[in-house]
DRENPA-3360 file (N, C-alpha, C; in nm, 2 decimals, always signed):
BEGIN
1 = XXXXXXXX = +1.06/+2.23/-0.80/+0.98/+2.12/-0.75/+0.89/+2.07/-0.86 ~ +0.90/+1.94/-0.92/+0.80/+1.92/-0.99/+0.63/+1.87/-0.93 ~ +0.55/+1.86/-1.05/+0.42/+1.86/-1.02/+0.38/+1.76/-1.05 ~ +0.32/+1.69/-1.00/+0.24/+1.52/-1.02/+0.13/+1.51/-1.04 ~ +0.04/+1.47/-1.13/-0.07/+1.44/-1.14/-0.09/+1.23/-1.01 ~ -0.24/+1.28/-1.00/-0.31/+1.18/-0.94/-0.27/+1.06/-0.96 ~ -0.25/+1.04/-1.11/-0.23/+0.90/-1.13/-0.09/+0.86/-1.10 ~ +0.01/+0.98/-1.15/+0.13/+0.96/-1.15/+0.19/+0.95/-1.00;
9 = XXXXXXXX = +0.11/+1.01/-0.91/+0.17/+0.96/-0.81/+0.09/+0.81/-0.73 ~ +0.04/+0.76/-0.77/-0.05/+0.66/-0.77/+0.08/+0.54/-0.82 ~ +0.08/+0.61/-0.95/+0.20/+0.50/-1.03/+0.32/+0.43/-0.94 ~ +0.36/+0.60/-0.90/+0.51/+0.61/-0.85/+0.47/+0.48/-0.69 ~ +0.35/+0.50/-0.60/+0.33/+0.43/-0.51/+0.32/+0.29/-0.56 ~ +0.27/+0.25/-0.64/+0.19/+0.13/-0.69/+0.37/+0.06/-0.76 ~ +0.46/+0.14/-0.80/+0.57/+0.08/-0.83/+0.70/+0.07/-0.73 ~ +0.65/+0.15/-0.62/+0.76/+0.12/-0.49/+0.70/+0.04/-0.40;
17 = XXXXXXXX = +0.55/-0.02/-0.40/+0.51/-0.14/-0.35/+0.54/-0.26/-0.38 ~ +0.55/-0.26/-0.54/+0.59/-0.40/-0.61/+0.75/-0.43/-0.60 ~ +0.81/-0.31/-0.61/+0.97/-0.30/-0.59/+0.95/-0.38/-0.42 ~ +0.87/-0.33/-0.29/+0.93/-0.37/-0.23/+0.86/-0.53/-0.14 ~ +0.75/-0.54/-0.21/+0.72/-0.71/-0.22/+0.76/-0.80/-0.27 ~ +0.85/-0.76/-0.43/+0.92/-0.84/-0.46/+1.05/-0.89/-0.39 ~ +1.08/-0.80/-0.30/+1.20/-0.77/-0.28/+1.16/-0.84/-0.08 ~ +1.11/-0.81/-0.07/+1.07/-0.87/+0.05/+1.04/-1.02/+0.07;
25 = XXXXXXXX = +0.92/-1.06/-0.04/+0.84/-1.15/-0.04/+0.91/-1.30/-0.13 ~ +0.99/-1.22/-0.26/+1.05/-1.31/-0.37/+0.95/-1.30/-0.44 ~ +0.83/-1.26/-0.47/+0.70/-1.30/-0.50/+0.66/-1.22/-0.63 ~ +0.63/-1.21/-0.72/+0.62/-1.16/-0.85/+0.51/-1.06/-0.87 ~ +0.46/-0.94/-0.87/+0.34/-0.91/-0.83/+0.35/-0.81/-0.96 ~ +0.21/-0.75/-1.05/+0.20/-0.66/-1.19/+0.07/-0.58/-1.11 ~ +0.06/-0.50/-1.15/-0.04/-0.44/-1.15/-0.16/-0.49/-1.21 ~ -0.31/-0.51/-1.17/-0.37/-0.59/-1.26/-0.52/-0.49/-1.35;
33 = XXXXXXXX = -0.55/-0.42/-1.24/-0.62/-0.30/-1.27/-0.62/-0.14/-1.21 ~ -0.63/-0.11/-1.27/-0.70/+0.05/-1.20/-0.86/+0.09/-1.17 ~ -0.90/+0.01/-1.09/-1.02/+0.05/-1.03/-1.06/+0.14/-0.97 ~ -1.19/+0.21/-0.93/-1.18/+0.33/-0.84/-1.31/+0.28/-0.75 ~ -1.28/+0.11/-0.72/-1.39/+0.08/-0.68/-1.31/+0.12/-0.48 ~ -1.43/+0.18/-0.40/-1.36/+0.19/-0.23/-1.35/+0.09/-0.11 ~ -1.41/-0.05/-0.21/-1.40/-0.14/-0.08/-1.27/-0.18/-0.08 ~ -1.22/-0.22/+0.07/-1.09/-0.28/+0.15/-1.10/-0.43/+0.21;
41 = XXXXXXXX = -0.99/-0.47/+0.18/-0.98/-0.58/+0.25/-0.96/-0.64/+0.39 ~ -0.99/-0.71/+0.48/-0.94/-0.74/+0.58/-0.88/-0.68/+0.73 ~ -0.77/-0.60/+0.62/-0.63/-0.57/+0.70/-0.57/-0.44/+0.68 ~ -0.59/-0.32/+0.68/-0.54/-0.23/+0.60/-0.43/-0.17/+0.71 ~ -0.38/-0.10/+0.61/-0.22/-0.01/+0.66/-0.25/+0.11/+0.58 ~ -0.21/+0.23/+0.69/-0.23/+0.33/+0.60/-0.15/+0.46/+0.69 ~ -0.15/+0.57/+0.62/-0.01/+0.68/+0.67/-0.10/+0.79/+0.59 ~ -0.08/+0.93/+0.62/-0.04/+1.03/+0.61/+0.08/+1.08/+0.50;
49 = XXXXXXXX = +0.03/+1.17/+0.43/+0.15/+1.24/+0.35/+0.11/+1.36/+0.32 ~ +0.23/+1.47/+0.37/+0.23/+1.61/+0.38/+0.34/+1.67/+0.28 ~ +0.31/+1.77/+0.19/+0.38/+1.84/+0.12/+0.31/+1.91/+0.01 ~ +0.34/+1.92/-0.14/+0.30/+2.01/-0.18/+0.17/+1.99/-0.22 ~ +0.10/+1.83/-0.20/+0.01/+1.75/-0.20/-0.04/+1.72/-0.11 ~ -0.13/+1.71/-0.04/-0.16/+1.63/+0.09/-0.20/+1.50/+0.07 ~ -0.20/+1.38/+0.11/-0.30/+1.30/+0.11/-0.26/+1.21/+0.19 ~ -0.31/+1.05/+0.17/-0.31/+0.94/+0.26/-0.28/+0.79/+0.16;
57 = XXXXXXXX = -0.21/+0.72/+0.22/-0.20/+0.59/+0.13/-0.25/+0.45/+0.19 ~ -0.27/+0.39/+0.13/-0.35/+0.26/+0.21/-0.31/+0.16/+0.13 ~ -0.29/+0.06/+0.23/-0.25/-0.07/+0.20/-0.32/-0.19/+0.27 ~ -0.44/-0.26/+0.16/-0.50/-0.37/+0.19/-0.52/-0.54/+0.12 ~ -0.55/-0.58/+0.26/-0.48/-0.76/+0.19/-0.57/-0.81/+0.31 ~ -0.63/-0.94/+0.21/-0.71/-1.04/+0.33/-0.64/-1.10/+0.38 ~ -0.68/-1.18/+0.52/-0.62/-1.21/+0.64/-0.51/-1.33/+0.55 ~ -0.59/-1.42/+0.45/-0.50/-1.51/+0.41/-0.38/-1.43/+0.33;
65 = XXXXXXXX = -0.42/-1.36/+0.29/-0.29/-1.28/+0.20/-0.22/-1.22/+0.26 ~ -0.21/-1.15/+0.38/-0.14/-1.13/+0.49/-0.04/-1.23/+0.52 ~ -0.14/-1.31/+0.56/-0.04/-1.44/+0.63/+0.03/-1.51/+0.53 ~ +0.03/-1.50/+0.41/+0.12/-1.56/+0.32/+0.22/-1.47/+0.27 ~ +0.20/-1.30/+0.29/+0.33/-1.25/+0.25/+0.42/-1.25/+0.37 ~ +0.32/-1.25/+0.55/+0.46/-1.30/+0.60/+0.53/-1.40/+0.64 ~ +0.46/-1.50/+0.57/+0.51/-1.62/+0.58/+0.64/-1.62/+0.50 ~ +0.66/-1.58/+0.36/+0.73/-1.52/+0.27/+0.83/-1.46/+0.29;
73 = XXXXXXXX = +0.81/-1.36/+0.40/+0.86/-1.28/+0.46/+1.00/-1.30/+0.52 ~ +0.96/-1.42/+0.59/+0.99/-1.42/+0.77/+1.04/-1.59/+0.72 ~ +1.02/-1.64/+0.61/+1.06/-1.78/+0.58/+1.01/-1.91/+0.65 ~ +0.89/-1.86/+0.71/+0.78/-1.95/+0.81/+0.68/-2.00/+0.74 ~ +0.63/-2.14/+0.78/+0.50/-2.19/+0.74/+0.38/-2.11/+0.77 ~ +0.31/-2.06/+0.67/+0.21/-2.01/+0.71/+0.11/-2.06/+0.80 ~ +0.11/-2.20/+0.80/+0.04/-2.20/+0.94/+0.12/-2.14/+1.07 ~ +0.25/-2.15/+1.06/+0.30/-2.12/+1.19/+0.28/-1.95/+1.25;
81 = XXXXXXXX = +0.22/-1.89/+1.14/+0.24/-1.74/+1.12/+0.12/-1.66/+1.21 ~ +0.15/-1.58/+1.31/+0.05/-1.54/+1.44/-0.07/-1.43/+1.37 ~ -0.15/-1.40/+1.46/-0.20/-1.28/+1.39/-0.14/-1.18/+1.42 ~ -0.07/-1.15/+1.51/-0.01/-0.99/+1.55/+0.07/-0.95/+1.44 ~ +0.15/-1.08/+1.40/+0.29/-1.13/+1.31/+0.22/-1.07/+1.15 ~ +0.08/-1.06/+1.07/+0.06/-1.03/+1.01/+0.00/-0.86/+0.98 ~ -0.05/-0.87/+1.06/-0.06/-0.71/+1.10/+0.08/-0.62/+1.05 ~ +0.18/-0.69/+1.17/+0.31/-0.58/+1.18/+0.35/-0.61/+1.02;
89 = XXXXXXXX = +0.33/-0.72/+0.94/+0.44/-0.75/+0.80/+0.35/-0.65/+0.73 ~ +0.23/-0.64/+0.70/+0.19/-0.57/+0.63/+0.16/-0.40/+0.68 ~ +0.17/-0.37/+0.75/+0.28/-0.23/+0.81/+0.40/-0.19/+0.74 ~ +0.46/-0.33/+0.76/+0.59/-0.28/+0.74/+0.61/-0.28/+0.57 ~ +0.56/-0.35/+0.51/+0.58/-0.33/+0.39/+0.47/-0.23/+0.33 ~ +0.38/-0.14/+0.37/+0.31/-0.03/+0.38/+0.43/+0.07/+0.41 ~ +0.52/+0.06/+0.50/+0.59/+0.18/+0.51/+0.70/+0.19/+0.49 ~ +0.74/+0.05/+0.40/+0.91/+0.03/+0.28/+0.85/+0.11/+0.19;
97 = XXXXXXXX = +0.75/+0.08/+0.17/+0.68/+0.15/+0.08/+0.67/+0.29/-0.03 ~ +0.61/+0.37/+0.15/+0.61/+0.46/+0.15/+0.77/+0.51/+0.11 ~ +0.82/+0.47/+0.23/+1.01/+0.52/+0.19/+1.04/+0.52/+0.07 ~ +1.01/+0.43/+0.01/+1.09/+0.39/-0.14/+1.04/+0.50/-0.23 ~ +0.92/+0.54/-0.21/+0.81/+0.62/-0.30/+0.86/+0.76/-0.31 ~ +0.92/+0.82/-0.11/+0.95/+0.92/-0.08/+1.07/+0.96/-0.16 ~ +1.16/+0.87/-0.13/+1.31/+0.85/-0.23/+1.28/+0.89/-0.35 ~ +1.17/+0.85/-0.45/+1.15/+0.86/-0.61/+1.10/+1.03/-0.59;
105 = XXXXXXXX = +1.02/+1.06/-0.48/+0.95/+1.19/-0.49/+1.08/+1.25/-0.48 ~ +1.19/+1.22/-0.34/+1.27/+1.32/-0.33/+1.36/+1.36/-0.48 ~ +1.40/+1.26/-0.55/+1.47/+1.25/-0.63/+1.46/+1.34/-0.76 ~ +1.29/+1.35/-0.76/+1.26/+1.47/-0.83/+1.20/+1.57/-0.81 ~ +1.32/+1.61/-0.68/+1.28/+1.75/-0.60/+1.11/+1.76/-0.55 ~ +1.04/+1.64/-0.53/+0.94/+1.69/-0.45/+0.97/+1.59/-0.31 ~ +0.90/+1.66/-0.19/+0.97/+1.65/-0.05/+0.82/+1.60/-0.04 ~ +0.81/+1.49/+0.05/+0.68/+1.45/+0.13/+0.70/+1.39/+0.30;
113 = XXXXXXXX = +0.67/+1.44/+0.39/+0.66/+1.42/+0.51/+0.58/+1.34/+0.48 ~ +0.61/+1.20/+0.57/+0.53/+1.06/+0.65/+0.51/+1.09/+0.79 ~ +0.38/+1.03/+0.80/+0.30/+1.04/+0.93/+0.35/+0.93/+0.99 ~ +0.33/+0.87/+1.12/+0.33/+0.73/+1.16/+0.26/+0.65/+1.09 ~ +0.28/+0.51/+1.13/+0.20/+0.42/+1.06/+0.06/+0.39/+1.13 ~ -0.02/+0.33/+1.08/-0.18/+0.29/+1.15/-0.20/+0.19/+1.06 ~ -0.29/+0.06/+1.17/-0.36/-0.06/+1.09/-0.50/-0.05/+1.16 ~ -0.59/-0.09/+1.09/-0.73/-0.15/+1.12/-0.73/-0.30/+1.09;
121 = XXXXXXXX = -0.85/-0.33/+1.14/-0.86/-0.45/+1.11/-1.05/-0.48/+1.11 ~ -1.11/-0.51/+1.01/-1.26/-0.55/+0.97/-1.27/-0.62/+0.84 ~ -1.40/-0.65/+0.92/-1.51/-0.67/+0.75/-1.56/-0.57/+0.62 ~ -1.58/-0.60/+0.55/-1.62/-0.51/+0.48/-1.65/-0.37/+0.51 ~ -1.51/-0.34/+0.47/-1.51/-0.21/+0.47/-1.45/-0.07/+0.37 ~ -1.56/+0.01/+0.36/-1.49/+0.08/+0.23/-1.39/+0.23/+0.30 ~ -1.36/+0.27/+0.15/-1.29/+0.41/+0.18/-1.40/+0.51/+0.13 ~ -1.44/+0.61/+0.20/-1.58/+0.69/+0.16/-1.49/+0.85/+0.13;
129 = XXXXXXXX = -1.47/+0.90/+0.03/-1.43/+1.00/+0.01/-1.52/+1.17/+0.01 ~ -1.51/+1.29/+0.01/-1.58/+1.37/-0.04/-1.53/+1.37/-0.20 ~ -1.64/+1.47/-0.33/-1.61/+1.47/-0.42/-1.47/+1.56/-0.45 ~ -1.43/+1.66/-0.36/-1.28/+1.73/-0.41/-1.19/+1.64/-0.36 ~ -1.16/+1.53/-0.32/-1.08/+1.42/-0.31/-1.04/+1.35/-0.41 ~ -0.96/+1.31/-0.45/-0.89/+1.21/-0.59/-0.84/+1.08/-0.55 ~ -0.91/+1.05/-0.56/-0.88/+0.83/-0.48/-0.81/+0.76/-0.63 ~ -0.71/+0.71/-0.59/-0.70/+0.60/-0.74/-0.64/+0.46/-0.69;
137 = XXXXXXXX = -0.71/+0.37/-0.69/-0.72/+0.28/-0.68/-0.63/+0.15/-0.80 ~ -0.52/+0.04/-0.70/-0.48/-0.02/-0.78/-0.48/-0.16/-0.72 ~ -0.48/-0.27/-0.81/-0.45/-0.39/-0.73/-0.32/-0.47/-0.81 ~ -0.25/-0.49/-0.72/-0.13/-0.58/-0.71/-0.16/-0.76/-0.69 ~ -0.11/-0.80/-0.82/-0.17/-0.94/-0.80/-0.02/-1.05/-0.84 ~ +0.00/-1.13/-0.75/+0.06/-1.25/-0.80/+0.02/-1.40/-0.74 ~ -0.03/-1.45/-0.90/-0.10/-1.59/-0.87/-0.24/-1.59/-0.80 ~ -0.27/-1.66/-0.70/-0.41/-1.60/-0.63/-0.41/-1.50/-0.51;
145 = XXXXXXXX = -0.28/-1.41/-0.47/-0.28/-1.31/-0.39/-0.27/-1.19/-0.44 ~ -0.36/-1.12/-0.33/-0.36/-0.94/-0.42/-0.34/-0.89/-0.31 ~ -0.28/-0.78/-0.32/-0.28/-0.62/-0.24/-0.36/-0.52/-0.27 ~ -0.41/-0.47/-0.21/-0.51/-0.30/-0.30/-0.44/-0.21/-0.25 ~ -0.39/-0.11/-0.30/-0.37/+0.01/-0.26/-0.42/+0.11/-0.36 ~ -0.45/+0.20/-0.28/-0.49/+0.30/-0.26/-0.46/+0.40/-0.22 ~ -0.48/+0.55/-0.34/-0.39/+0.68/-0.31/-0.52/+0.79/-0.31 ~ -0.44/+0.86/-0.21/-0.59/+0.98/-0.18/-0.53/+1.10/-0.13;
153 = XX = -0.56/+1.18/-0.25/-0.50/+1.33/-0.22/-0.60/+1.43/-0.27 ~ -0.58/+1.57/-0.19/-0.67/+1.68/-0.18/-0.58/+1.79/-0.19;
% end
């Protein structure tokens, strides 16, 4: 089983998100920074992961950036695009996500159980950690839309 440092599985997430918004959305997205700033956007998605690591992943996007990856998505006018309809796209691409990530972990013999999925929805709101927690923070940007995610393991 190999062993991952913080960042590297940070990477591995931050590169099966972009794999699967490109792939979803058509949409070009790079990583733009590594912040370890905890505020969230909007809309978040977030899961559980169990194995030789524990932690949690989160996936956050304002309401407009929601509604334009599922517009993207789904090949609809973003006006025509519901709120429920943005919720679920950003879910679901929170937990392609996740899959695609699992696949890279399985691939090099490390095994991670996924939890169900969960969304919130607020204003300003952060992720408050204790200090034995490792948060690393990335933002996904193409053009004037971003994604934050965020990896948190203990």
């Amino acid at each position: 089983m190999n062993t991952f440092t913080i960042d590297q599985i940070s990477q591995i997430f931050a590169d099966a998100m972009i794999d699967v918004l490109s792939t979803s959305t058509g949409l070009d997205f790079i990583v733009s920074d590594d912040g370890s700033d905890s505020s969230l956007d909007d809309l978040v998605s977030f899961l559980s992961l169990y194995g030789e690591n524990n932690g949690m992943l989160f996936a956050s996007a304002s309401d407009s950036t929601a509604r334009t990856l599922c517009a993207q998505m789904t090949g609809s006018k973003v006006a025509d695009v519901d709120t429920s309809d943005i919720e679920d796209a950003l879910c679901e691409l929170t937990n392609m996500a996740a899959g695609n990530a699992k696949l890279r972990f399985n691939n090099a013999n490390t095994v991670y159980t996924l939890s169900p999925l969960f969304a919130i929805r607020g204003r300003e709101m952060t992720l408050m950690t204790k200090k034995r927690v490792n948060l690393v923070s990335k933002t996904l940007k193409c053009d004037n839309i971003s994604v934050i995610l965020k990896v948190v393991f203990f």
